[in-house]
Backbone as CSV, one residue per row, in Angstrom:
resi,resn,N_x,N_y,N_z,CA_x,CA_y,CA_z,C_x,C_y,C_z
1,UNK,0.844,-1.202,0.000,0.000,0.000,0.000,0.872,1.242,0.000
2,UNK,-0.076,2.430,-0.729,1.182,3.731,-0.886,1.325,4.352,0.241
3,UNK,0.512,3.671,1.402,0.156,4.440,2.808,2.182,3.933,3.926
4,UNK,2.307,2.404,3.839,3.476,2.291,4.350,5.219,2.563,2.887
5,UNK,4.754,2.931,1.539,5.653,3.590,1.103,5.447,5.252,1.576
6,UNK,4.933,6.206,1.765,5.132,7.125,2.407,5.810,7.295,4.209
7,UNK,5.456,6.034,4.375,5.651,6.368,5.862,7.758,5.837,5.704
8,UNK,8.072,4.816,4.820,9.053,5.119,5.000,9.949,5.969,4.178
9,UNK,9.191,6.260,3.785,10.014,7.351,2.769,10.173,8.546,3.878
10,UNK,9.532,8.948,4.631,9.053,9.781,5.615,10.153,9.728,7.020
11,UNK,10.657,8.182,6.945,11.576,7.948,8.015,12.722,8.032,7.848
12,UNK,13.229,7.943,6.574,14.571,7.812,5.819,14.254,9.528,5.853
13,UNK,13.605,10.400,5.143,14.054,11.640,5.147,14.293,12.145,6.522
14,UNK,13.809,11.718,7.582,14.092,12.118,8.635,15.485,11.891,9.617
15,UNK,15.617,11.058,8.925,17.307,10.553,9.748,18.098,11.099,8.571
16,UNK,18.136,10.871,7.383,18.744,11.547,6.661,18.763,12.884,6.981
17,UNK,17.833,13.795,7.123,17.717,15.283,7.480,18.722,15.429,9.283
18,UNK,17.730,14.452,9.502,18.802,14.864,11.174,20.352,14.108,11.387
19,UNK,20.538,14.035,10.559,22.207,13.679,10.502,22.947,14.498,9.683
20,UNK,22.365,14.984,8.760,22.955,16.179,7.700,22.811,17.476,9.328
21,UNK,21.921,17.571,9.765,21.740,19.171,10.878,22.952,18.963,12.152
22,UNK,23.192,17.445,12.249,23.505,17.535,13.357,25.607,17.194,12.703
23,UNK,25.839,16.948,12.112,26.842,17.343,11.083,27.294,15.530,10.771
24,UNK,27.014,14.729,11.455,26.987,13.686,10.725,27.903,13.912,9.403
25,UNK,26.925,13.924,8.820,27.254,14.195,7.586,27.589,15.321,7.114
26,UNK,29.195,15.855,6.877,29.713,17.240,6.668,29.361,17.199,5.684
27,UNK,29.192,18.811,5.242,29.084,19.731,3.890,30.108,19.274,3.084
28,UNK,29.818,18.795,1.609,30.568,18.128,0.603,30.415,16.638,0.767
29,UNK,30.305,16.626,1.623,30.056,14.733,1.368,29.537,14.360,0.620
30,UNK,29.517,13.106,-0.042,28.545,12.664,-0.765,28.214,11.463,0.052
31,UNK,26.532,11.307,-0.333,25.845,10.504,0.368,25.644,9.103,-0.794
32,UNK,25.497,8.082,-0.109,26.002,6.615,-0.713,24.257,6.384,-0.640
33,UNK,23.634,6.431,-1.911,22.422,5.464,-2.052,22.701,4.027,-1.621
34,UNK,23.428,2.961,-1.697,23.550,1.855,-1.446,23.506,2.003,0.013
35,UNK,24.043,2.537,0.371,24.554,2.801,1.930,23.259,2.776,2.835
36,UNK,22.379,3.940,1.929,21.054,4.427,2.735,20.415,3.091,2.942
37,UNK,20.327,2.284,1.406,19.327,1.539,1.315,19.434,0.451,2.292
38,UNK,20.898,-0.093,2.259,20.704,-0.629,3.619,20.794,-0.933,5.011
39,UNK,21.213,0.238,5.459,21.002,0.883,6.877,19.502,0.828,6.972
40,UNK,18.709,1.693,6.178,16.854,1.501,6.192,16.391,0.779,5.901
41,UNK,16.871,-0.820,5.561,16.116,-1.612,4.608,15.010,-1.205,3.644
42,UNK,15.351,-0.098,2.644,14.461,-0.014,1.817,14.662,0.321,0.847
43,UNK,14.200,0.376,-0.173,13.861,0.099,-1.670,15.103,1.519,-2.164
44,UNK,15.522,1.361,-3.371,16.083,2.539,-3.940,15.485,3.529,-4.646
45,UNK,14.224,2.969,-4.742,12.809,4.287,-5.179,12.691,5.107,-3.532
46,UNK,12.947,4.778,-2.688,12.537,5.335,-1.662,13.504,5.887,-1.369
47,UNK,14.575,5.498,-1.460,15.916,6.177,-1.232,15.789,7.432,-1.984
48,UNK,15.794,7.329,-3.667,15.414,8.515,-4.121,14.274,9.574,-4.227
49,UNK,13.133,9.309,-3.672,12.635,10.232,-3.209,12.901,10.918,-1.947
50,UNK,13.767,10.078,-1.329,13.755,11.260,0.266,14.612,12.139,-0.100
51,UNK,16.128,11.673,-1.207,16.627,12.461,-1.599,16.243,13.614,-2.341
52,UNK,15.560,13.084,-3.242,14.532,14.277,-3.621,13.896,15.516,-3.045
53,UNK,13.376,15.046,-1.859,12.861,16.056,-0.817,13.616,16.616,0.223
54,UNK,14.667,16.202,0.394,16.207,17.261,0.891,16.806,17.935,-0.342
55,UNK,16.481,17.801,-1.436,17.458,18.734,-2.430,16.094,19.554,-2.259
56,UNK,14.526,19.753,-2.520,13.527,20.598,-2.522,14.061,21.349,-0.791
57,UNK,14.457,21.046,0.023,14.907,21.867,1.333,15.975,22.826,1.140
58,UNK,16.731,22.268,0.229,18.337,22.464,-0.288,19.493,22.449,0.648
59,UNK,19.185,20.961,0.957,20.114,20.454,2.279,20.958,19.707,1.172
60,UNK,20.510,19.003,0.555,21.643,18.260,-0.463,21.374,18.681,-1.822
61,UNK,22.497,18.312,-3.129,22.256,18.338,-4.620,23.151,17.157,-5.198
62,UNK,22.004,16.908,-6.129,22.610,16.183,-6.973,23.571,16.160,-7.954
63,UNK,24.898,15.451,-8.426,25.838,16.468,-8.826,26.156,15.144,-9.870
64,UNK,25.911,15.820,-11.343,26.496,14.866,-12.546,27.738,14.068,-12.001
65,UNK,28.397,12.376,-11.841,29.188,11.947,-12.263,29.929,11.953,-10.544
66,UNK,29.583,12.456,-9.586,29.524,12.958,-8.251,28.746,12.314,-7.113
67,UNK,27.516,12.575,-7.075,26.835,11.798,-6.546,25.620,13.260,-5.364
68,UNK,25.040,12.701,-4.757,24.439,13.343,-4.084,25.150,14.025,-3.022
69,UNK,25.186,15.256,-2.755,26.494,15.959,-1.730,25.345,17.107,-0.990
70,UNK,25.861,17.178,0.325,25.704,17.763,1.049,26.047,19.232,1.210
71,UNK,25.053,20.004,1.290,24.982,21.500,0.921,25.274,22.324,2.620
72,UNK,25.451,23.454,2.304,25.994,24.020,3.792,24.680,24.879,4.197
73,UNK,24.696,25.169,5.127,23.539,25.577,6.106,22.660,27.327,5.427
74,UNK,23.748,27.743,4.851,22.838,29.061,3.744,22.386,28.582,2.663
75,UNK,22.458,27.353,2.387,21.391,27.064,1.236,20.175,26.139,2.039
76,UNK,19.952,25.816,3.178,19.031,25.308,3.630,17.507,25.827,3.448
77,UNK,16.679,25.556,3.886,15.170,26.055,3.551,15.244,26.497,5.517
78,UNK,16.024,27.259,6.169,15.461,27.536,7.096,14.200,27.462,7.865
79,UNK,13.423,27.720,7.466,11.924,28.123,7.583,11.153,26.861,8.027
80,UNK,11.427,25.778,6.878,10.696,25.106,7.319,10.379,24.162,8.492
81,UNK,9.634,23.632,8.802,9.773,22.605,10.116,10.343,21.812,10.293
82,UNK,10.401,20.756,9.692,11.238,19.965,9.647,13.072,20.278,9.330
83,UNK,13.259,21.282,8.926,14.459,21.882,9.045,15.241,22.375,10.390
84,UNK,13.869,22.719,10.860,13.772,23.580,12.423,14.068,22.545,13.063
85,UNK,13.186,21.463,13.478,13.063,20.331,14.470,14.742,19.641,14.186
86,UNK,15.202,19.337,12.805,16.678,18.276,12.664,17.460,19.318,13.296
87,UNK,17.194,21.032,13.462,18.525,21.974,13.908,18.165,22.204,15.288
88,UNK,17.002,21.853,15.760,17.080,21.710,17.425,17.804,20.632,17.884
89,UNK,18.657,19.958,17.584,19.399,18.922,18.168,20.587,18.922,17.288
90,UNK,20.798,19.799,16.861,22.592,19.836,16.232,22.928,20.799,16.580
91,UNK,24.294,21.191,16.457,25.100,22.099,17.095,25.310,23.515,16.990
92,UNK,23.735,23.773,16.112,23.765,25.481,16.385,22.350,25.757,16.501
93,UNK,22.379,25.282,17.516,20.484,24.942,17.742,20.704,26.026,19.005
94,UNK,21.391,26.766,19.576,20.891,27.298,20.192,21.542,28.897,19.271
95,UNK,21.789,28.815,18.248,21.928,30.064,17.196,20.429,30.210,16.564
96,UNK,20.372,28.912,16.270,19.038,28.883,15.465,17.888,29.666,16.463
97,UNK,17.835,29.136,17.604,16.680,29.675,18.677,16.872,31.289,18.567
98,UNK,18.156,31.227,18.646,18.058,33.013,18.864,17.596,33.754,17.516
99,UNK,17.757,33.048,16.224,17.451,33.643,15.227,16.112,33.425,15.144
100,UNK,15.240,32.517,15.066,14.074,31.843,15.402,13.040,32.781,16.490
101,UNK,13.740,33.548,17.511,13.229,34.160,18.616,13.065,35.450,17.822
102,UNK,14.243,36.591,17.317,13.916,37.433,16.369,12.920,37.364,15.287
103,UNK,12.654,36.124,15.025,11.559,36.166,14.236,10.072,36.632,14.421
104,UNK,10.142,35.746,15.987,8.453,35.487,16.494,8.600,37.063,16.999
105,UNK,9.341,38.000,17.595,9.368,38.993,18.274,8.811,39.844,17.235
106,UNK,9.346,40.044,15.891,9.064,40.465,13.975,7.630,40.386,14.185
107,UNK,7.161,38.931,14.449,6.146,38.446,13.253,4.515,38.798,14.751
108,UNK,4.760,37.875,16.137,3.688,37.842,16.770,3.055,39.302,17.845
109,UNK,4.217,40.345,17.823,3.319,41.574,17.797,2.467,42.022,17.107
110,UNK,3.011,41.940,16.004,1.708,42.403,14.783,0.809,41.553,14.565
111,UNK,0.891,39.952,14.931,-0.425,39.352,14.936,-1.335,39.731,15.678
112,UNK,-0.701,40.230,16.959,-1.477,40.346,18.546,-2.311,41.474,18.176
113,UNK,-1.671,43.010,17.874,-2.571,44.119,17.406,-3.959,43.284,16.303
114,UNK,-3.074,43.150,14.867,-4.508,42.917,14.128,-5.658,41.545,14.731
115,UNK,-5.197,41.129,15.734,-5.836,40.094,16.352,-6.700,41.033,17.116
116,UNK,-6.266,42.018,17.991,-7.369,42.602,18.627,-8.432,43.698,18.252
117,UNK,-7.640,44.027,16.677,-8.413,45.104,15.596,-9.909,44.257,15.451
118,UNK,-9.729,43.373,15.456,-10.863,42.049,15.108,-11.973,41.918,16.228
119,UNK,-11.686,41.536,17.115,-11.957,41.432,18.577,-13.159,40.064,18.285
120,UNK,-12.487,39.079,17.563,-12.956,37.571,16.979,-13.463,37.143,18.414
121,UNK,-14.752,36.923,18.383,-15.003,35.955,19.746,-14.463,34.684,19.454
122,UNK,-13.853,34.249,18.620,-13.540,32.614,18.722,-12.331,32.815,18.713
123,UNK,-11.571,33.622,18.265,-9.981,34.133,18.502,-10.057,34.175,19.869
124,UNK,-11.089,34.807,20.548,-10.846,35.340,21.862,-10.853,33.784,23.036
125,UNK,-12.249,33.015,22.449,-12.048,31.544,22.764,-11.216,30.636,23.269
126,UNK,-10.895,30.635,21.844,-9.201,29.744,21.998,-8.353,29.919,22.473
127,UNK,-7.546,31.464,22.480,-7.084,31.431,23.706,-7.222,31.711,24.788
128,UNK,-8.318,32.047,25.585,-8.743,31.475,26.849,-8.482,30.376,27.043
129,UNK,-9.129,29.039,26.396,-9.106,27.796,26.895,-7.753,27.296,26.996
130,UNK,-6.882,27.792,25.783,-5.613,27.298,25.582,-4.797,27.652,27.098
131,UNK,-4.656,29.337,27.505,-4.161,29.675,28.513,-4.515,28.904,29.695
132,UNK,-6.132,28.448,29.836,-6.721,27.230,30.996,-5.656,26.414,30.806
133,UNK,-5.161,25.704,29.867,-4.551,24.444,29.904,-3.186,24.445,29.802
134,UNK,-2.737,25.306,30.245,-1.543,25.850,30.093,-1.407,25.578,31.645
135,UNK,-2.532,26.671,32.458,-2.438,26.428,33.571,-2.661,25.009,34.542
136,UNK,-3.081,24.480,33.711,-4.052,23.266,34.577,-2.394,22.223,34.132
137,UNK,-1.838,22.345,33.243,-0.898,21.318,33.053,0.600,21.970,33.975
138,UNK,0.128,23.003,34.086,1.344,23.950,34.720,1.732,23.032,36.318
139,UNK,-0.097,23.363,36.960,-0.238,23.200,38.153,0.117,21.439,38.436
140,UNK,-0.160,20.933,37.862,-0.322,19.399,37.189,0.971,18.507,37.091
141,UNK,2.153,19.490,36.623,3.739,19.256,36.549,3.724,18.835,35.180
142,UNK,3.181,18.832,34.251,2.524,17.647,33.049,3.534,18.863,31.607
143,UNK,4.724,18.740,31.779,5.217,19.695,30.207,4.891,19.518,28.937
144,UNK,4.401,18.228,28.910,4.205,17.556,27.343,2.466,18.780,27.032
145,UNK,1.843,18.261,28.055,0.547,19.043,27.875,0.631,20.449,27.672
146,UNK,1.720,21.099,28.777,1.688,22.457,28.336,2.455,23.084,26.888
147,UNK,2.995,22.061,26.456,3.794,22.872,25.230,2.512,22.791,24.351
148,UNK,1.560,21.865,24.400,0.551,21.861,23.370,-0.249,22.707,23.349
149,UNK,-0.403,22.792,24.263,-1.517,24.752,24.957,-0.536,25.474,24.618
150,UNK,0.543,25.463,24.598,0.948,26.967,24.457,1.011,27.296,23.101
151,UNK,1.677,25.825,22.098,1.418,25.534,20.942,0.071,26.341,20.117
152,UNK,-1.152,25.836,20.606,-1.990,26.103,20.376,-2.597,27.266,20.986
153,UNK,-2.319,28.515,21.452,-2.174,29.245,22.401,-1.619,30.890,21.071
154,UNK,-0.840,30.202,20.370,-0.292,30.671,19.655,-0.064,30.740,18.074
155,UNK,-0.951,29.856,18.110,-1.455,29.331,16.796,-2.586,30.061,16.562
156,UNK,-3.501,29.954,17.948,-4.462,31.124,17.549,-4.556,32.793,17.564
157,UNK,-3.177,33.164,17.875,-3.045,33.946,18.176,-2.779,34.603,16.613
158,UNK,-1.987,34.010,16.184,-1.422,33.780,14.169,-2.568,33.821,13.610
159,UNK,-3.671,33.413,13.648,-4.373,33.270,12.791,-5.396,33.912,12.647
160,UNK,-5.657,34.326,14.166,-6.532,35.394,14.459,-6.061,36.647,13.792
161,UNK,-4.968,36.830,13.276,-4.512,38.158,12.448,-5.168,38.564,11.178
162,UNK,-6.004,37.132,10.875,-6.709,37.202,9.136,-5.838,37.879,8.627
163,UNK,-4.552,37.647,8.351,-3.667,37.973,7.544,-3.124,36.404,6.730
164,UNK,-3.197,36.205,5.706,-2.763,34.957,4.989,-1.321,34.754,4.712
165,UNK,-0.691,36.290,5.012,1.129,35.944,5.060,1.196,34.975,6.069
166,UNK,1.172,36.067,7.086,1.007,35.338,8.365,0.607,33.693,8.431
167,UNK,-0.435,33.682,8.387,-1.229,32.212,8.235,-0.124,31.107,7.340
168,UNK,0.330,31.258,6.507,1.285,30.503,5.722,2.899,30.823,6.873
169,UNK,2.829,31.525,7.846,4.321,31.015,8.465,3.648,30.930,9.935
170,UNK,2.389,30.102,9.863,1.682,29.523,11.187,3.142,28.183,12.183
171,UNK,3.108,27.541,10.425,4.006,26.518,10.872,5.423,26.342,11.592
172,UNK,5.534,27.638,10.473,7.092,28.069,10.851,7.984,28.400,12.483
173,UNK,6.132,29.163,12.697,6.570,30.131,14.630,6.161,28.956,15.451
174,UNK,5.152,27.993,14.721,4.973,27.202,15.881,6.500,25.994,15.990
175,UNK,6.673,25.825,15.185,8.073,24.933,14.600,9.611,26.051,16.089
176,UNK,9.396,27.414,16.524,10.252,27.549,16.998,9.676,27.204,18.278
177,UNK,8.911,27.115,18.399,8.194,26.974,20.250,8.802,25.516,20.429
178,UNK,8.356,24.902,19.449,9.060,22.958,19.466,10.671,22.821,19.717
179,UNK,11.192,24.365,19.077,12.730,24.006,18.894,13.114,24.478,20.039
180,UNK,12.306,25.178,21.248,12.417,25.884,22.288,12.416,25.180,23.439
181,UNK,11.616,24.008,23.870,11.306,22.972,24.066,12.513,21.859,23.984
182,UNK,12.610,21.895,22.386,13.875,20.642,22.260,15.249,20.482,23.162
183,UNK,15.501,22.104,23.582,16.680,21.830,24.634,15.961,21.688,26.233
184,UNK,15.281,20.757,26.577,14.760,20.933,27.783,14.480,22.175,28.610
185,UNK,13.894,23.003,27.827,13.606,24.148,29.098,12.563,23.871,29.563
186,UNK,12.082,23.210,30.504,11.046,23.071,30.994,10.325,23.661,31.601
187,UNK,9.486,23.680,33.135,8.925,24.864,34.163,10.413,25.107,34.648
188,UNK,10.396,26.461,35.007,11.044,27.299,35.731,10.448,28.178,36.213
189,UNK,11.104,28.692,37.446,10.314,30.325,38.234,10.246,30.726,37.262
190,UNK,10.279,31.388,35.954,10.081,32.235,34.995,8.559,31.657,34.275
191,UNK,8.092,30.342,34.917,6.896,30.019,33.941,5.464,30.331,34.694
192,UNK,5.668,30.726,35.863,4.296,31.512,36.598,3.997,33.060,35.896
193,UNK,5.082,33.514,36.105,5.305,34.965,35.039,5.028,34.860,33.674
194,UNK,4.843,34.099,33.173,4.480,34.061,31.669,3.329,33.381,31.142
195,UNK,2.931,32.821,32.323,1.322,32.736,32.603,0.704,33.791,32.315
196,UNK,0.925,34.681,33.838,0.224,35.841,33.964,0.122,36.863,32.968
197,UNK,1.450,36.683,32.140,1.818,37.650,30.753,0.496,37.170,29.284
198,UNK,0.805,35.814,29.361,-0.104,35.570,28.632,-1.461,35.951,28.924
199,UNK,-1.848,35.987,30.092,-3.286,36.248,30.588,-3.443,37.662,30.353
200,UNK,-2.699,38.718,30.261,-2.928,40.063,29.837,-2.536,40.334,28.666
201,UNK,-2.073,39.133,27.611,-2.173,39.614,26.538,-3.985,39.373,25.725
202,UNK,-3.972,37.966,26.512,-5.697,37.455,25.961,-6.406,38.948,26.209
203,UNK,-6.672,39.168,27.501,-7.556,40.593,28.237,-7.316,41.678,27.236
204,UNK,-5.966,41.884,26.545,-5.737,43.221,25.954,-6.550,42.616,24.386
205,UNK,-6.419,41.457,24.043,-7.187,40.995,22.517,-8.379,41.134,23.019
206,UNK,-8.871,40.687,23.754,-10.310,40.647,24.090,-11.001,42.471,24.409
207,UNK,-10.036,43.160,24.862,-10.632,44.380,24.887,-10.547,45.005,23.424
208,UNK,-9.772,44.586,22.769,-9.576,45.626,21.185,-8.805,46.739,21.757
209,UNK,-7.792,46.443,22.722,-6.556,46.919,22.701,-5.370,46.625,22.243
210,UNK,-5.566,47.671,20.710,-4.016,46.794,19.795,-3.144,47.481,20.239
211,UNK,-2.947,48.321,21.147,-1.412,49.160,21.423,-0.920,48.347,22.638
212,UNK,-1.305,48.079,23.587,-1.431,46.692,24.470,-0.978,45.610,24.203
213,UNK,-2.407,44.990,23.435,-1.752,43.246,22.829,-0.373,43.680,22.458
214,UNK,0.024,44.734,21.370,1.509,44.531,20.602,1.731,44.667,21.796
215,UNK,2.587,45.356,22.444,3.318,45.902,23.405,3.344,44.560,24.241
216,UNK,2.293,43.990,24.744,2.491,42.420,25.803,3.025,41.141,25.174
217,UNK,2.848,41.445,24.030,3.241,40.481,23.158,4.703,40.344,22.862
218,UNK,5.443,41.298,22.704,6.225,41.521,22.337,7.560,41.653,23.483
219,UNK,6.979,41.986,24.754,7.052,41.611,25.993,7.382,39.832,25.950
220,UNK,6.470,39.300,26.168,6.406,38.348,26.302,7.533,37.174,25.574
221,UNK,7.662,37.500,24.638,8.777,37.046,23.398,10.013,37.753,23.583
222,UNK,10.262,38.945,24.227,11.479,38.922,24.959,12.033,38.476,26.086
223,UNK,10.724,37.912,26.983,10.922,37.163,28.083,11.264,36.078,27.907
224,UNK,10.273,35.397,26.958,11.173,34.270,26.599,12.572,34.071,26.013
225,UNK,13.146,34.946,25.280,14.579,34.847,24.721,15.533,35.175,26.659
226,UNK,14.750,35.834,27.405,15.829,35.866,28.396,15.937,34.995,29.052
227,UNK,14.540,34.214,29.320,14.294,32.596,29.880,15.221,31.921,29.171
228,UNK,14.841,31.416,27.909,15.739,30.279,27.372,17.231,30.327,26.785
229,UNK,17.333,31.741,26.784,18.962,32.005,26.045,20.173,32.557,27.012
230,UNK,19.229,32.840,28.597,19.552,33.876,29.352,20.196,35.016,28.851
231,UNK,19.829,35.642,28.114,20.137,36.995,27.122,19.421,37.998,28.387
232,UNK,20.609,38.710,28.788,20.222,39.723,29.574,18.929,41.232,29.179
233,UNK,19.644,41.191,27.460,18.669,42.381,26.701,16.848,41.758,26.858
234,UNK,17.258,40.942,26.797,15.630,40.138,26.863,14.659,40.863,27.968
235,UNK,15.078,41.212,29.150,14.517,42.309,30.257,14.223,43.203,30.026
236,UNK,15.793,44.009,29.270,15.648,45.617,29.255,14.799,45.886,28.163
237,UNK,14.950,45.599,27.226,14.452,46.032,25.837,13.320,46.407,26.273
238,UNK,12.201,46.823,25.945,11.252,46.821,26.385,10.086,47.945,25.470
């Protein structure tokens, strides 16, 4: 069935991807189809499609007479998730976070304002409940649960912008919260405080206070870069 050829095609790109991030496999190498096929026990159609879908990342290229070689980290597809997730566990995963953190700081103020230009009762919804379960997994000790609330916490926060840029790099910001996560930061004294932060950013969406939401928002995403990077500017900025 084409259901277990996707799934390993799906597994091979994934170890393939997280061994190219984590340097495994240095830039210039060439990668051995025979090799893949049987380390994964699988087919050489499958081999070449995963390859396929790391040269569409532009983690590897195919090279006349050469073979498939390994590309360096500025030709990567940054952005995407699965790019994100193989560079949370290689060795500039905590560069990546910080670049990753400049992003969401860019991108989720301005969701937060046009989120509260809206004043969406189901925007407003979701994250309520999300922030509930944030708390309830907080109180609970339960991290797996809270990254998913916050996940989702923030997802609606993106989307509530009815902006469709936005909406198309939903994946991307939620992809850094995962990569944020990936180095164990778990609860810390800093995660009662960012409760409460979150809870006055919902109150400021829910009032159709966009000078607020931005401003808490944006807050909030520098708190986190001082939480997880201990980046002192993360405080002051403000």
């Amino acid at each position: 069935m084409s259901t277990g050829s996707d799934g390993l095609h799906a597994q091979v790109v994934d170890a393939i991807g997280g061994r190219i991030a984590t340097g495994e496999f240095a830039v210039g190498s060439v990668l051995s189809t025979e090799r893949i096929e049987q380390e994964h026990g699988v087919s050489r159609s499958v081999v070449r499609e995963a390859l396929r879908t790391l040269t569409v990342l532009g983690m590897v290229r195919p090279r006349h007479r050469i073979g498939t070689t390994v590309l360096p980290v500025a030709s990567w597809n940054l952005l995407d998730p699965k790019v994100i997730a193989w560079r949370a566990h290689g060795p500039d995963s905590q560069r990546q976070l910080d670049e990753l953190l400049t992003l969401r700081e860019a991108l989720e103020p301005v969701a937060a304002r046009r989120a509260s230009s809206g004043q969406d009762e189901e925007t407003v919804r979701t994250l309520r409940e999300s922030l509930s379960r944030m708390k309830t997994a907080f109180e609970a000790g339960k991290p797996h649960d809270f990254i998913a609330a916050d996940t989702a916490f923030h997802e609606a926060l993106l989307r509530g912008a009815g902006n469709d840029v936005l909406s198309q790099l939903v994946q991307t910001v939620l992809a850094t919260l995962r990569a944020r996560y990936a180095g164990h930061h778990w609860f810390s004294d800093d995660t009662a405080a960012s409760l409460i932060r979150h809870g006055e950013l919902v109150d400021a969406v829910a009032a159709g206070d966009q000078a607020l939401a931005e401003t808490v928002s944006r807050t909030l995403v520098r708190e986190a870069r001082s939480e997880v990077l201990g980046d002192a500017e993360g405080k002051v900025r403000k």
